[in-house]
N, C-alpha and C positions, 0 to 999 in steps of 0.2 A: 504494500500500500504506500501511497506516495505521499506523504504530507509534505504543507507550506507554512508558511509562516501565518499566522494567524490563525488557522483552523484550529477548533473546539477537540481536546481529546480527553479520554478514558485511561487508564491504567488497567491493564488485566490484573486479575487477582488481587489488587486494589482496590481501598475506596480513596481514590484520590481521579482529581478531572482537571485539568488548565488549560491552556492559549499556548497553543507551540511559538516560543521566541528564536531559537535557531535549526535549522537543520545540516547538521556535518555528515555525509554516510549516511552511516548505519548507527550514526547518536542524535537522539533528537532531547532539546532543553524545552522543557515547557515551563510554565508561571501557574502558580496555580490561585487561586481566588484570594488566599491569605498571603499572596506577595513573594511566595517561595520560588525559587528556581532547582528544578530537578533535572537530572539527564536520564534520560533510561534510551532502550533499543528500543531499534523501530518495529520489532516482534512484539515488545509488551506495550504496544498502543492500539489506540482505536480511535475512530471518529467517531465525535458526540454525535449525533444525528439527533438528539433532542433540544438542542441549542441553537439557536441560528448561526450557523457561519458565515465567518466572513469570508469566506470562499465562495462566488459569486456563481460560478458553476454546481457547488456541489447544493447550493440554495433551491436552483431549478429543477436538480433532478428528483429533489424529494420535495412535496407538498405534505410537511408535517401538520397541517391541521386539517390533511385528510385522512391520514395514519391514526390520526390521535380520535378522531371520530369515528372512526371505524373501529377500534376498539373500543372506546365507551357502548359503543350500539352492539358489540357483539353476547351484551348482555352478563348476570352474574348469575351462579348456578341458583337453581333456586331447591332452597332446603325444603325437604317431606315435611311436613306436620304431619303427626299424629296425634289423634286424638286419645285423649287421657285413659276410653275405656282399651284403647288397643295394649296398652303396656301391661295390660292384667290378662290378656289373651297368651295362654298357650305356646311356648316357643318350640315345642315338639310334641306329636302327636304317634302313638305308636299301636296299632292296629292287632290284634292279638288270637282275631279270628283265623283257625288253622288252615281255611282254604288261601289268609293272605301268605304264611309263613310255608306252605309248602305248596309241590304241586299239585300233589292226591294224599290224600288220607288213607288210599284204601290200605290192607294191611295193618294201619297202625289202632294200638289197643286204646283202648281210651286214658289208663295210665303215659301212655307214651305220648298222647296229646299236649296229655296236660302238665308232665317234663319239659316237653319243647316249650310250653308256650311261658311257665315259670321261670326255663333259663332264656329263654326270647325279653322277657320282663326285666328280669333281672341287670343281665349285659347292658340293658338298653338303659335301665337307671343306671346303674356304674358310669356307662359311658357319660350319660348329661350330669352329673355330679361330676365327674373328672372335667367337664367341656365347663364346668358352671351356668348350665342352663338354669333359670327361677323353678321352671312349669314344666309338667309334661303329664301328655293324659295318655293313660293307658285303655285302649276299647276293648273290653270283652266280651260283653254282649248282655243279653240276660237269663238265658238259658235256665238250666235251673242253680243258678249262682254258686257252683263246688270253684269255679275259676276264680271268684271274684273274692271268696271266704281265702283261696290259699293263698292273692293278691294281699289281701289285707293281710293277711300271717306274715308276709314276704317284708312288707311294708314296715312293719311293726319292729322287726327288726334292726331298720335302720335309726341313728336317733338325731341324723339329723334331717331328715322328712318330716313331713305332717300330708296326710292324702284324708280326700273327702270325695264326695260323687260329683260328678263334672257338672257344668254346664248344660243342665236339665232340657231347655230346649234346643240346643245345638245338639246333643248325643243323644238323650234321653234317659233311661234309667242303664243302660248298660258301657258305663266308663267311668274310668276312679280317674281322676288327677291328684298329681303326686308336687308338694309344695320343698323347694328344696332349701334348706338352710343355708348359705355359703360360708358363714364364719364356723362351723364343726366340720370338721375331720372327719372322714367317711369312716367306716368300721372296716377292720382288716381282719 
């Protein structure tokens, strides 16, 4: 890059900016706003491009107050809101009926159902207790509630959960949601 006398520069890796006063080579002196005079290379400089130069060319080829208005218009992100009841919602929901956890059933005894779906339960707490999830509902359904009686056994267990029946009209009678503690230490 070629600078001249007068044009507006930058210092890389610097916060420093001035008025180039000499160019030797490959040593350029600039001035900087508090009256300093510095030398550096011509590798660790830049053109201010945000200051009008006095370089009468390098004026025309940029239209800074089209620059600068096109980024104001390019707008700022805009933040989600959410509403106060969504933070009490649920951050995992975990499905417990054996047609979601396997492909078929058949074969299997109904002891070995209800294995799978206790360590399906189980894992699934551990894991949002290690992740620090708040919430998680567990669906079982309402069948004749042997699922739901060894959920809450499971549950009971832990001390730092509290579980109560979910969100009555969103599930209905067949889902516990599990309340997780984060300041207790899970049980080992």
């Amino acid at each position: 890059m070629n600078f001249k006398i007068g044009d507006s520069v930058l210092v890389l890796d610097e916060d420093l900016s001035g008025i180039v006063k000499s160019v030797v080579s490959n040593r350029i002196i600039i001035e900087t706003p508090d009256g300093f005079s510095l030398e550096f290379a011509k590798h660790e400089l830049v053109l201010d491009d945000t200051k009008t130069s006095l370089n009468p060319m390098l004026s025309e080829s940029i239209n800074l107050s089209n620059i600068i208005s096109e980024k104001e218009q390019s707008g700022k992100r805009k933040q989600v809101k959410r509403k106060p009841k969504d933070k009490y919602l649920p951050t995992m929901e975990v499905d417990l009926h054996i047609n979601q956890l396997v492909k078929s059933s058949r074969g299997m005894t109904n002891h070995d159902m209800l294995s799978l779906q206790l360590d399906t339960a189980r894992r699934q707490l551990d894991f949002a207790i290690k992740k620090r999830f708040q919430k998680i509902v567990f669906i079982h359904g309402v069948g004749e509630g042997v699922l739901k009686m060894e959920l809450d056994y499971l549950f009971g267990r832990y001390n730092n959960v509290k579980f109560y029946d979910a969100e009555y009209k969103k599930y209905g009678l067949g889902a516990t949601e599990v309340y997780i503690f984060q300041n207790v230490l899970p049980n080992t």
